[in-house]
C-alpha positions as CSV (number, residue, x, y, z in Angstrom):
1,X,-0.3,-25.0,4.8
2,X,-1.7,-27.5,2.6
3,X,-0.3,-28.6,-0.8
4,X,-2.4,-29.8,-3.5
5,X,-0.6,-32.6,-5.9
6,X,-1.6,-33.5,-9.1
7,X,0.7,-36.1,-10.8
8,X,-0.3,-39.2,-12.6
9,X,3.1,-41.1,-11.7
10,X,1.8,-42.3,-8.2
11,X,5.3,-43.4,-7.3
12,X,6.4,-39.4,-7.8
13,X,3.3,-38.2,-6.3
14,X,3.4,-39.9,-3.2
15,X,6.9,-39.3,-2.6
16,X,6.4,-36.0,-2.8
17,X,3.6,-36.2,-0.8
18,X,5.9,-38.5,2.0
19,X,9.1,-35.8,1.8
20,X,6.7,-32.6,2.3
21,X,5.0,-34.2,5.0
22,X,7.9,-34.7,7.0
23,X,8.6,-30.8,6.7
24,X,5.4,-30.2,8.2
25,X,2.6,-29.3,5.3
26,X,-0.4,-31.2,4.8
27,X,-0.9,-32.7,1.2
28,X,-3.1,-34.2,-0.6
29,X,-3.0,-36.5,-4.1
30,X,-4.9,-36.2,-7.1
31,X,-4.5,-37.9,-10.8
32,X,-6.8,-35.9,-12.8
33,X,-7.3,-32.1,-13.4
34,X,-11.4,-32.8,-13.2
35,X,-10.8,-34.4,-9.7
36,X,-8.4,-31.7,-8.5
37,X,-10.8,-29.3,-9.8
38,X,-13.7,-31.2,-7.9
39,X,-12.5,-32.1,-4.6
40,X,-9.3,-29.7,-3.7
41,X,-9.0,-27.1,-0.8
42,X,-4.7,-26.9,-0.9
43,X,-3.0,-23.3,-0.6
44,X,-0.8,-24.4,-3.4
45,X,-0.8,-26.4,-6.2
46,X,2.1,-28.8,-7.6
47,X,1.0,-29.3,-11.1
48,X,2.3,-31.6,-13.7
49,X,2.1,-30.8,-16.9
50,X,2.8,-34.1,-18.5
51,X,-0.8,-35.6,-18.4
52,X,-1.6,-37.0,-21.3
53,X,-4.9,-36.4,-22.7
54,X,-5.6,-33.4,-20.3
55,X,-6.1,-29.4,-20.6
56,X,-4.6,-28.3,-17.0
57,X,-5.0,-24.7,-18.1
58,X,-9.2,-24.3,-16.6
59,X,-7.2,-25.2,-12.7
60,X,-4.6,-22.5,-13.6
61,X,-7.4,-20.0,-14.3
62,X,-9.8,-21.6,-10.9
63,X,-6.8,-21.2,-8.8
64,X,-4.6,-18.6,-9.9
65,X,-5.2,-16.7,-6.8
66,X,-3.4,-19.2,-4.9
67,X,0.2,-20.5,-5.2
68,X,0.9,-22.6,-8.7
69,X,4.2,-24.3,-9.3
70,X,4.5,-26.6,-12.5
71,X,6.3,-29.9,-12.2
72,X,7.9,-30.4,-15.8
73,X,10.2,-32.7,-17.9
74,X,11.4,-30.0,-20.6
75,X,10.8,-26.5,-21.2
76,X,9.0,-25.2,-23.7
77,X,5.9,-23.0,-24.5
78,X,3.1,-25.5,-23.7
79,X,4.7,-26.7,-20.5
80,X,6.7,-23.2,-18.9
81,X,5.3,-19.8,-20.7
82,X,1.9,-20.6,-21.7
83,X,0.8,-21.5,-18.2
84,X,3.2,-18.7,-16.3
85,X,1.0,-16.4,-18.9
86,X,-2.4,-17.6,-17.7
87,X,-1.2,-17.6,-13.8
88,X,0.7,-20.1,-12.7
89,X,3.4,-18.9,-10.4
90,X,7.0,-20.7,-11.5
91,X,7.9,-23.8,-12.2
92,X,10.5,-26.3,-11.2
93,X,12.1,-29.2,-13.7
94,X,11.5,-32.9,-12.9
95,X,14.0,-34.2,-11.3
96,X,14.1,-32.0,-8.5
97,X,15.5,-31.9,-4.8
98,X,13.2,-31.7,-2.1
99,X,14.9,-28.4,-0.7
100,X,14.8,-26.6,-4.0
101,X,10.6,-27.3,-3.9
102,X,10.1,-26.1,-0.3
103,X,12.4,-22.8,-1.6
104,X,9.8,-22.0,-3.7
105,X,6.6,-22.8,-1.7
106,X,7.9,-20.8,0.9
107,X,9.1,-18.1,-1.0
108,X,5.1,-17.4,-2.6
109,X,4.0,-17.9,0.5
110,X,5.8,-15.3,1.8
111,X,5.4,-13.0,-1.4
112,X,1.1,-13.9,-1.4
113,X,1.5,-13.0,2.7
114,X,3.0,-9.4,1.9
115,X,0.7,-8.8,-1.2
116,X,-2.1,-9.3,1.2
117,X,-0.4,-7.0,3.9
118,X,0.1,-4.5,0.9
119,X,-3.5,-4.2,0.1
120,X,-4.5,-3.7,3.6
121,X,-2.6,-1.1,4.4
122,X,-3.1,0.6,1.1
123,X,-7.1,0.4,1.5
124,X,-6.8,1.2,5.3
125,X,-4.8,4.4,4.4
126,X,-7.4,5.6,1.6
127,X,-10.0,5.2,4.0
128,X,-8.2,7.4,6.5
129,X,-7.3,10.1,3.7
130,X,-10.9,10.1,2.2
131,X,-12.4,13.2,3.5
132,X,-8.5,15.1,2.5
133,X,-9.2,17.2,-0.8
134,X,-6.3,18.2,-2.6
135,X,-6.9,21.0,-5.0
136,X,-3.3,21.4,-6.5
137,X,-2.2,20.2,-9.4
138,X,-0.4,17.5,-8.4
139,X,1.0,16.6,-12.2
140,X,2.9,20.3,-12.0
141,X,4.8,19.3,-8.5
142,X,8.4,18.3,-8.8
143,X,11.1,16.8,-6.5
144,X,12.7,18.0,-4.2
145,X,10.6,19.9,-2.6
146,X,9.8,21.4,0.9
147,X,6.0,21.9,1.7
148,X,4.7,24.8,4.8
149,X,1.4,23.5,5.6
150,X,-1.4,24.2,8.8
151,X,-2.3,20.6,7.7
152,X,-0.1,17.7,7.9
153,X,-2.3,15.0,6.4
154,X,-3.3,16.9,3.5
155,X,0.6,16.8,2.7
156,X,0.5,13.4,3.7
157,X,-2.5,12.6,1.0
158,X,-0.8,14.8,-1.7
159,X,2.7,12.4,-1.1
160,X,0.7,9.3,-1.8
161,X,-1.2,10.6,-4.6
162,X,2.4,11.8,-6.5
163,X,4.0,8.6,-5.9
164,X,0.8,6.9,-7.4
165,X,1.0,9.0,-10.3
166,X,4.7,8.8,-11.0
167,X,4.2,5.2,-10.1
168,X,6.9,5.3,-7.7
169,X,7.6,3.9,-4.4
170,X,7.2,6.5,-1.2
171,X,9.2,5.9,1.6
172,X,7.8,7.6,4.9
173,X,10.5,8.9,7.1
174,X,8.5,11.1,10.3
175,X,11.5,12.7,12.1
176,X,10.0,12.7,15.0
177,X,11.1,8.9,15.3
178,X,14.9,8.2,16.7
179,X,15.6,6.1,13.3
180,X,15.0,8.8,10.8
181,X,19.1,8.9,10.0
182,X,19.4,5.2,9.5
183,X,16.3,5.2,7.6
184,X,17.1,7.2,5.2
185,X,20.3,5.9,5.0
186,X,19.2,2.6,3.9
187,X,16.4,3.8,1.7
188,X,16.8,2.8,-2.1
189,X,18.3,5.9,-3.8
190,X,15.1,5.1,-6.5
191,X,12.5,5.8,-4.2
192,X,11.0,9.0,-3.5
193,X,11.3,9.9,0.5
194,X,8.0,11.2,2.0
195,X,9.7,13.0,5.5
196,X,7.2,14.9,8.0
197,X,7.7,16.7,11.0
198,X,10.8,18.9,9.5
199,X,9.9,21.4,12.5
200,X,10.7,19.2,15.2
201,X,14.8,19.4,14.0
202,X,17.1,21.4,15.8
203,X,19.0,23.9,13.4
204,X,22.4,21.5,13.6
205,X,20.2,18.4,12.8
206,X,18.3,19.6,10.1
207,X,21.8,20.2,8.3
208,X,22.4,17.0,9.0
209,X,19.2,15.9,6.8
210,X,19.8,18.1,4.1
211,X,23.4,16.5,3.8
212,X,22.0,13.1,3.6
213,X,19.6,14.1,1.0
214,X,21.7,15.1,-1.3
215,X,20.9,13.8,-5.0
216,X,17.6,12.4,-3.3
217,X,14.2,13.1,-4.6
218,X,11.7,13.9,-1.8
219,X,8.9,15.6,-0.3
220,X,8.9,17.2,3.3
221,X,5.9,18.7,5.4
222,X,6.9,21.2,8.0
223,X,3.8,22.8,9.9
224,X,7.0,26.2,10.9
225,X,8.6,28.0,8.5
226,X,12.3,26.7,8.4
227,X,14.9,27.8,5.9
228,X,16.4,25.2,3.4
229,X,18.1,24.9,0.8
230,X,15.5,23.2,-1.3
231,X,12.1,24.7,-3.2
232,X,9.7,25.2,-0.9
233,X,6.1,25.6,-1.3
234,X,3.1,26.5,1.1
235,X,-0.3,24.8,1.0
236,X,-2.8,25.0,3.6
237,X,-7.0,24.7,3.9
238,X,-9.5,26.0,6.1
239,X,-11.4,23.0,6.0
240,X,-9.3,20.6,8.2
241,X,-10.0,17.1,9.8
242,X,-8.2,17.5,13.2
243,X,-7.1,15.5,15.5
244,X,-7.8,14.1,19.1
245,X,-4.4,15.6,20.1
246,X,-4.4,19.1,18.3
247,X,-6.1,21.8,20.0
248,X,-7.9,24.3,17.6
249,X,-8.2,28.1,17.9
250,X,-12.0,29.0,18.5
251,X,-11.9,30.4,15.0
252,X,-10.6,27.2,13.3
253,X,-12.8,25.0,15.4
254,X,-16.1,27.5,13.9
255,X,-14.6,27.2,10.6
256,X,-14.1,23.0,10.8
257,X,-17.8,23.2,11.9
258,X,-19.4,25.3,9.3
259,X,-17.3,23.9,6.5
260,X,-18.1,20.2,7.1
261,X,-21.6,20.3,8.7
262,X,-24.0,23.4,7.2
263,X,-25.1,21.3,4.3
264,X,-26.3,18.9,7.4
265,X,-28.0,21.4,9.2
266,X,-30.1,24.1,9.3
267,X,-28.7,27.3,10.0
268,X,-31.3,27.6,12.9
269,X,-29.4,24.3,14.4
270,X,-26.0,24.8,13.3
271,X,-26.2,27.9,15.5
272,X,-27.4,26.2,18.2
273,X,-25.1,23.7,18.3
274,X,-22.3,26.3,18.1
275,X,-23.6,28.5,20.9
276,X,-23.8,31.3,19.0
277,X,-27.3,33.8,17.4
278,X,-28.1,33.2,13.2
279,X,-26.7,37.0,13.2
280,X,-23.7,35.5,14.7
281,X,-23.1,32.6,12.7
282,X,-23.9,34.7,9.3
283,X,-21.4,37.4,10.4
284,X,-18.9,34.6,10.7
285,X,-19.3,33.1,7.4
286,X,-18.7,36.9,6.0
287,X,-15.6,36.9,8.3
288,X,-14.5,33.6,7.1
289,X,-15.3,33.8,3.7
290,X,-17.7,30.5,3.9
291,X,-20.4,31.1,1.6
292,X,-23.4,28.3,1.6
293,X,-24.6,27.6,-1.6
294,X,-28.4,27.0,-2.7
């Protein structure tokens, strides 16, 4: 990691620069704001904001992305909550101990590190739930509730979508895993619990979940009907994604087909590709009640 310095005091700057070395990051030294602003490639930024005669607030704003701890004599508005304001990240009061510095470096690091993880996954998970429409109203559902479904990842999309709305955190517990107890055990009693795979329980352990949820809000997808204490609900769809795993009936494999590809096709080729006469496929759609509009 490489740590970008900007102190006028050369004697501070370079011991700085000496101590942080020795814990193993790369630094480098600058005096001005216009240099730093030039020349700089750190990860983070020490910033003092005792330099007389400049305006380090155009660095905050070039490199608030990045890690930005100011270096300052006193506290007050120009020096601490203007900057934190703009997007600087904390700040730490001259003089400091060594430790107390690396505390903080490595504590953004660590946050900027999971921010970035966080955004992955939260982008990577849309783009699996893209294709998932959810036509409920998902403003009218309430914890705790217990959902029937022929589709688990259209419960799974309609989980994230309440949390997002309710701007909560979701906690997903699948109980297929050996951990789910301990889990949810440990989960903070403020989130909302997202648990799948209620089906898979035998009869003695599911009333060993619905004791631990007790004054817990959650939401749980169960592709079998199971009796619970809780609401429950039942949503399913005739237009399913499926899996490499899940075998479909012929007649849910016809109506995956015709749902998600006859606005692709012709019905001439659709047919074809299914095996099966235009009488045929047109006979289905009737059966199915798919109806292709013009």
């Amino acid at each position: 990691m490489k740590i970008t310095i900007i102190e006028n005091e050369l004697y501070l700057a370079q011991s700085i620069s000496t101590k942080l070395n020795q814990a193993g990051y790369e630094t480098e030294v600058y005096s001005s704001i216009k240099e730093a602003m030039g020349k700089s490639t750190g990860d983070a930024y020490l910033l003092s904001t005792n330099l007389p005669g400049q305006s380090f607030n155009p660095l905050i704003t070039k490199y608030k992305d990045k890690i930005i701890i100011l270096m300052v004599s006193y506290i007050n508005n120009d020096t601490v909550s203007a900057p934190l304001k703009l997007g600087a990240n904390d700040y730490i009061v001259k003089p400091f101990m060594i430790e107390e510095l690396q505390r903080k470096i490595e504590h953004y690091r660590e946050y900027q590190t999971l921010r970035k993880y966080k955004n992955l996954y939260k982008e990577y998970n849309e783009y699996l739930l893209q294709d998932i429409q959810t036509d409920d109203d998902i403003d009218k559902i309430s914890t705790p509730l217990v959902i029937l479904t022929n589709y688990v990842k259209l419960i799974d999309k309609l989980a994230f979508e309440y949390a997002k709305l309710k701007d909560r955190v979701l906690i997903f517990v699948p109980l297929n895993s050996k951990e789910w107890k301990t889990k949810i055990e440990n989960a903070n009693p403020k989130h909302i619990l997202y648990i799948s795979d209620l089906q898979t329980l035998k009869k003695t352990e599911r009333e060993q979940l619905f004791e631990l949820l007790k004054h817990r809000e959650f939401i749980i997808s169960t592709t079998s009907e199971v009796e619970t204490p809780y609401k429950s609900i039942e949503i399913n769809t005739d237009n399913k994604l499926y899996d490499q795993n899940e075998i479909l009936t012929i007649d849910d494999y016809v109506k995956f087909i015709v749902n998600n590809f006859q606005y692709q096709f012709p019905d001439t080729e659709l047919s074809k590709k299914l095996g099966i006469s235009r009488k045929s496929l047109w006979e289905k759609r009737k059966k199915y009640g798919i109806f292709k509009k013009k």
